[in-house]
N, C-alpha and C positions, 0 to 999 in steps of 0.2 A: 541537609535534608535529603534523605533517602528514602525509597521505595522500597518494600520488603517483598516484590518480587519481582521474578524476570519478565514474563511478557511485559510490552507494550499498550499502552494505550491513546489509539489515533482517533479525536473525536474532531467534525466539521464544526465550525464558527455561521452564524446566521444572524435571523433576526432576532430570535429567541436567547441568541448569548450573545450579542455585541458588547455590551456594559461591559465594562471593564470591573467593574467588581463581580459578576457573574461570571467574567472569565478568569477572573481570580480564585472562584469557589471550585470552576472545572480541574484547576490545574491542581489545588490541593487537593482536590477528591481524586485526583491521580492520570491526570492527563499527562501523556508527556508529549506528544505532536498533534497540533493543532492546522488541522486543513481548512485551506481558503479556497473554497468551492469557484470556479470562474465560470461556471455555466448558470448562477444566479451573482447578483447583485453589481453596482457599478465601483470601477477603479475609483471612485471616493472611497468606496466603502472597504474595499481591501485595503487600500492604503492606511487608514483611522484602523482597523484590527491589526495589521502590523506591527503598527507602533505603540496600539494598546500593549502586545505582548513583549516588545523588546524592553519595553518599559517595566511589565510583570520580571522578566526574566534578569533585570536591572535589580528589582527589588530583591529577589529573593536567591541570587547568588548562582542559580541552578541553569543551565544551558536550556533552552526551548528550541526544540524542532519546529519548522514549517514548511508545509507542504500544499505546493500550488498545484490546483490539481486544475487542467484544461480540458475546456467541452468538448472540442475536437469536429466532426463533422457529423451535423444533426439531418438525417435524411426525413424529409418529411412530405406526406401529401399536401396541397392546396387546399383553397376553398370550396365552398359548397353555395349554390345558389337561396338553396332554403334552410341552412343550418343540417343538422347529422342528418345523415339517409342510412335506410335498412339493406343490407346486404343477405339476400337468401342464399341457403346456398345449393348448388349449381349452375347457379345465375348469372350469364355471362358480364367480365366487368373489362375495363380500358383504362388503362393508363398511358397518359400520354404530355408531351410539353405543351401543350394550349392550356395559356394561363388564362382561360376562360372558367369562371365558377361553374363547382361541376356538378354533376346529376346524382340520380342511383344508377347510371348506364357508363358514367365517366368523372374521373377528375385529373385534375394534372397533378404530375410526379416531376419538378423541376432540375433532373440530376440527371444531367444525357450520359453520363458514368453507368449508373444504372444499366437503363438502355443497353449501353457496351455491351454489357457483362452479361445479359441474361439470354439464356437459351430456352428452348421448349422444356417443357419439364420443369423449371425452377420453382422454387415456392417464393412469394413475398410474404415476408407478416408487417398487418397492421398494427398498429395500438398493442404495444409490448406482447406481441403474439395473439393475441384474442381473435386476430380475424386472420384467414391462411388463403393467399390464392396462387394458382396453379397455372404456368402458366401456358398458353395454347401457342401461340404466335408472337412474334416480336421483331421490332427494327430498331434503325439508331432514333427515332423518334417515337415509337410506342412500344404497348404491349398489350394483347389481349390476354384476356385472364378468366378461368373457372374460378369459382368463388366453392370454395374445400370446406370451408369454415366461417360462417355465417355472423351477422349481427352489426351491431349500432356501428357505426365510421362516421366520427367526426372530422372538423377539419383541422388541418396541422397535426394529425397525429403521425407517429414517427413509424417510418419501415423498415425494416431489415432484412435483409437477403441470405438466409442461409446458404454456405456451402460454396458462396461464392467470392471469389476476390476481388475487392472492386478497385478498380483504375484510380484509386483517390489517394493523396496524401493526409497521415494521420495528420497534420496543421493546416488548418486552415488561418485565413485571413484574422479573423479574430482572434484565432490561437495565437498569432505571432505577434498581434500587440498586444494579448494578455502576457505571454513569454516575456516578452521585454519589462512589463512594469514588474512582472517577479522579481525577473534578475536585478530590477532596479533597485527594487527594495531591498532585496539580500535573500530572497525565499532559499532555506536547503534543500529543499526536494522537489522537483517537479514531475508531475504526473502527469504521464501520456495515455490521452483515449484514444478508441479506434484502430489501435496496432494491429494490423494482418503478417505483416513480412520484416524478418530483422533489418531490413531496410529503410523504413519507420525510426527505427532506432538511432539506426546510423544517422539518418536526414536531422534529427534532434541534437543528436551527441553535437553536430557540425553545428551547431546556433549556440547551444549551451555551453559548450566547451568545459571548463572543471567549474566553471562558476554556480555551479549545483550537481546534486545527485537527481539520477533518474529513476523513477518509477514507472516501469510498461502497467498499465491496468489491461487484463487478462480477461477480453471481455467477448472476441473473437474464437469462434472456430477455428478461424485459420490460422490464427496466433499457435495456439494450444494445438494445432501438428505441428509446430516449429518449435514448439518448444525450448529444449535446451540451446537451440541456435540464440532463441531469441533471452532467457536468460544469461546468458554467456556473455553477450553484450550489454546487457543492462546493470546496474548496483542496487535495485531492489522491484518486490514485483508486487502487485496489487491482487486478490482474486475478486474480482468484480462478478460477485455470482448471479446480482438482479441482469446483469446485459445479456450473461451466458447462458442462464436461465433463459431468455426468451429465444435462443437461437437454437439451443439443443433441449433435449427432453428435460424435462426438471430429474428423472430419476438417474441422468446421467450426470447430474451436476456434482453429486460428492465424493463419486470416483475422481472426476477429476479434481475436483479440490483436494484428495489428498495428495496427488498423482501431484500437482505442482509444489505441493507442499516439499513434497520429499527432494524433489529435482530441485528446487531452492537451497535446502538444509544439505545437500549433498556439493551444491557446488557453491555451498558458504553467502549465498547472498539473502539479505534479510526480505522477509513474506510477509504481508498482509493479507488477514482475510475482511473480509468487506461486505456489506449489502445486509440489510435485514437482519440483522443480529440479536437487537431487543425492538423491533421493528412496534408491539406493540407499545410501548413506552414512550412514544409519542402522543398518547394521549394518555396511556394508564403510568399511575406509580410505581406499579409491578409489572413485572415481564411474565410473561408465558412459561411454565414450565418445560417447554417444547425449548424456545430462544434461549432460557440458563443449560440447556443444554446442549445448543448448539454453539454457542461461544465455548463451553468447555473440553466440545471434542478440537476444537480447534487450539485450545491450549494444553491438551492431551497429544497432537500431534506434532509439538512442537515449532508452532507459528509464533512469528517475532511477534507479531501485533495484531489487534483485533479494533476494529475503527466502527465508528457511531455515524451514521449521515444526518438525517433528520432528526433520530433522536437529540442529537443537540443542537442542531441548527435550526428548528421549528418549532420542536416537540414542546410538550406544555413543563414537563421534566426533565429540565437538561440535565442538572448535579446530581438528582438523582439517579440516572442512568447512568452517567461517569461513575456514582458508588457502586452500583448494582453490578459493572462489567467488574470494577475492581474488585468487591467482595466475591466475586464468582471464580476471578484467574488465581486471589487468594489461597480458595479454598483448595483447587483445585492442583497446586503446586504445595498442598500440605498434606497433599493422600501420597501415600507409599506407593501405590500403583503408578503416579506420575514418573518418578525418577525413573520405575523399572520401563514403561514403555517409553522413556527418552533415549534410555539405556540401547533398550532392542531394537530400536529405528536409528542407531547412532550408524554414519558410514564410517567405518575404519578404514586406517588409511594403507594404503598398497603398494609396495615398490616402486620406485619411480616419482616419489613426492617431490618436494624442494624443502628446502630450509624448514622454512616457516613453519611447513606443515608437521617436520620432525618434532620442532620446538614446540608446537601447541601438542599434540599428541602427548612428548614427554609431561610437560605442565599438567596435563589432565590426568595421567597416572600420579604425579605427584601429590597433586590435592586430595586425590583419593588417599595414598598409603601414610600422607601425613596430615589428615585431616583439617588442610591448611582453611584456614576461615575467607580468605579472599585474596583474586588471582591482580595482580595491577600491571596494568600493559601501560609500556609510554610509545606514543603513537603520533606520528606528522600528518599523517595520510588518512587515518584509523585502519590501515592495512589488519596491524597486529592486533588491534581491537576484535576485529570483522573475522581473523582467525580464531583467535581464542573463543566468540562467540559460535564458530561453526562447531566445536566439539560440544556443544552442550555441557560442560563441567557443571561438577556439584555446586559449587560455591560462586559467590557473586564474583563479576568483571567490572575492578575499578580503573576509568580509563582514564589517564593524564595525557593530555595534549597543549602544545602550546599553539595552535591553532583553535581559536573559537568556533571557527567554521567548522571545524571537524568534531569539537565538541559536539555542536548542536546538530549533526548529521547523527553520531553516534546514539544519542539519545532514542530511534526509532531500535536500535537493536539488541535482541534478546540478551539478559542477564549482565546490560554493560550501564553503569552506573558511571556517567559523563562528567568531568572535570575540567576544567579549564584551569591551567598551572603555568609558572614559568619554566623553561625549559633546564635541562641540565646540561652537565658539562662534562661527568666523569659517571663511573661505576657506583663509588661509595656515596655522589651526593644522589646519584639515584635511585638507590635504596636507603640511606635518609627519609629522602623525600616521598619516597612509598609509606615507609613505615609511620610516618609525620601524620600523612592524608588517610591512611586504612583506620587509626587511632582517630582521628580527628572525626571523620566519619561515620564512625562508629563499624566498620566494619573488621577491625579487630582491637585486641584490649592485649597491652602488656606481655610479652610472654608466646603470644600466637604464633603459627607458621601464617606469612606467606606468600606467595610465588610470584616472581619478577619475572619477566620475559618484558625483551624489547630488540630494538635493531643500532647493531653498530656499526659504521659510525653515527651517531644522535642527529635527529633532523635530515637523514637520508629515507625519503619513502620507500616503504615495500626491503626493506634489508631487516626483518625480523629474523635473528638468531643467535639471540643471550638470552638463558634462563638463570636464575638465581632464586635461590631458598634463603625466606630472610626472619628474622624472626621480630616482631614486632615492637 
């Protein structure tokens, strides 16, 4: 079973697609990673989705990604004595740690982190930005605050601090006993919120060790100046644009979305864009012509994956939004102006490369001047996978791995059609066994070119540098 095209598609798991036969319907309408959201539902309930999919992915031969994504540190105001108060604005406001139910003059902010970190002048937003205060005064236990931006404040809604760093590790308490039942399960990807500093990173890598890939979600300001530090360190990145959306201007959001995009596709690690994408297809059948057209510039700019929150996890239309993203990446990898702008946003590579990067390079003029129908990488690591996938080639990437793990890791990235195989031993059963699976596949017929690359000696990670022309 094959997918007839390269991007990805990451849809969330919920209440609305638990069923194992509705999550049967997701994957054939073209799911290929399935997110267990950990900031809803209980460790039963991840555990039963688990094993619904291992089981899916039992049945139909096909490796299945998953990706654990953790809440991370949810900053939020307290109570209210009488339920929401009206915030005028000008109106002087107080935060502070008296977890005493608060007024329209005061409530408590239980995060002496906070506190730390603010100086005069900073802004808080309330409730996903809707309310902005400014602020006057501050200690390790308050803050007084001008109210910028007025209106309704409930209570528990969440604050954010633009612009600042806060003193906080991106895991928290519950993150680290959600991390643990991931890894217990076998999750491939885990997802980190809240990242400010490559250090974050680091503090994860040290818990997870290889027993998963990472995914930074890019939801931070202060992430997003670090950027390439903090890609560098990670193996795949999230654009979380609902979080970043509230911290910076909305009109600043899809510079930088493409701005990650590129720094991803340039230093080969695979991208997801995220948040709101058919956002109305939570309730409607059809999406917005605005939303088909924002999942397309995002497959226009060469993003591994494009992921569904609520529309599948709540929405009253889960498969059909899993058809709708898929008819959309379809089309959009069938217009001619695709390949040309993959083409023109391609990084070429520059003196100084390694191996690897000779041998993909070569590979991809190859496909091109002999119109090979498909590239097949044998991969321990998916090192040479994650290479071949960074040139963007014309033709599909079929990966053979004799680690399943690496199968189902590979499966989130661009144009690489995941195998799980037994391993080889020599040159000629290796190309055999390409030509065996690209045939079997369907991804070539009798007679076709096409392109071997892998690392010798076999089952050494990261030693990609043998290419071969083979004929089918």
């Amino acid at each position: 079973m094959r997918r007839t095209r390269n991007a990805k598609i990451v849809a969330t798991l919920g209440p609305a697609s638990s069923d194992p036969a509705v999550v049967r319907q997701l994957f054939m309408a073209g799911v290929d990673v399935f997110r267990l959201n950990f900031s809803h539902g209980s460790h039963a309930d991840h555990s039963e989705r688990f094993k619904t999919l291992r089981a899916l992915e039992k049945e139909t031969g096909r490796p299945i990604g998953i990706l654990a994504d953790l809440q991370g540190p949810k900053l939020r105001v307290g109570t209210f004595v009488e339920g929401p108060v009206m915030l005028a604005q000008g109106q002087p406001f107080r935060l502070d740690l008296d977890k005493a139910p608060g007024t329209a003059q005061r409530v408590c902010l239980p995060h002496p982190e906070i506190f730390a970190a603010l100086v005069p002048g900073a802004e808080l937003l309330l409730d996903d930005g809707k309310l902005r205060l400014v602020v006057q005064r501050c200690g390790a236990d308050f803050a007084d605050t001008q109210v910028a931006v007025g209106g309704k404040l409930s209570e528990r809604k969440g604050v954010n601090v633009p612009g600042v760093v806060l003193p906080i590790t991106a895991l928290t308490d519950k993150d680290r006993r959600d991390l643990a039942l991931a890894l217990e399960l076998g999750a491939d990807w885990i997802a980190l919120s809240f990242v400010q500093r490559p250090d974050d990173v680091t503090e994860a890598r040290g818990l997870i060790g290889d027993r998963a890939a990472i995914v930074v979600k890019l939801e931070k300001p202060a992430a997003v100046d670090r950027l390439e530090e903090i890609v560098a360190l990670t193996d795949a990145v999230m654009v979380a644009r609902g979080d970043l959306g509230v911290e910076l201007p909305a009109e600043r959001v899809p510079a930088i979305q493409k701005r990650i995009v590129r720094t991803c596709r340039k230093l080969g690690k695979p991208v997801i864009v995220a948040t709101q994408m058919l956002e109305s297809m939570i309730d409607s059948p059809v999406p917005t012509r605005a939303e088909a057209s924002d999942v397309a510039t995002a497959i226009y700019d060469g993003a591994d994956a494009v992921m569904l929150s609520a529309e599948s996890a709540s929405g009253k239309h889960p498969v059909v939004a899993v058809d709708m993203m898929n008819r959309i990446i379809e089309e959009v990898e069938a217009d001619p102006a695709y390949r040309q702008l993959i083409d023109a946003s391609h990084s070429s590579a520059r003196p100084g490369g390694d191996v690897a990067e000779a041998v993909c390079c070569a590979m991809r003029r190859a496909v091109t001047l002999l119109q090979a129908t498909a590239i097949v990488c044998y991969t321990s690591s998916g090192h040479t996978s994650l290479r071949a996938a960074r040139e963007r080639p014309e033709s599909p990437i079929l990966s053979l791995t004799p680690r399943l793990a690496t199968a189902r890791r590979l499966a989130l990235v661009w144009g690489v059609h995941s195998v799980h195989t037994d391993d080889v031993a020599d040159v000629d059963q290796m190309t055999a066994r390409a030509c065996d699976v690209a045939r079997r596949d369907r991804f070539a017929e009798a007679g076709q070119f096409i392109v071997v690359i892998a690392g010798m000696p076999f089952g050494t990670p990261g030693t990609t540098n043998l290419i071969r022309i083979a004929t089918a």
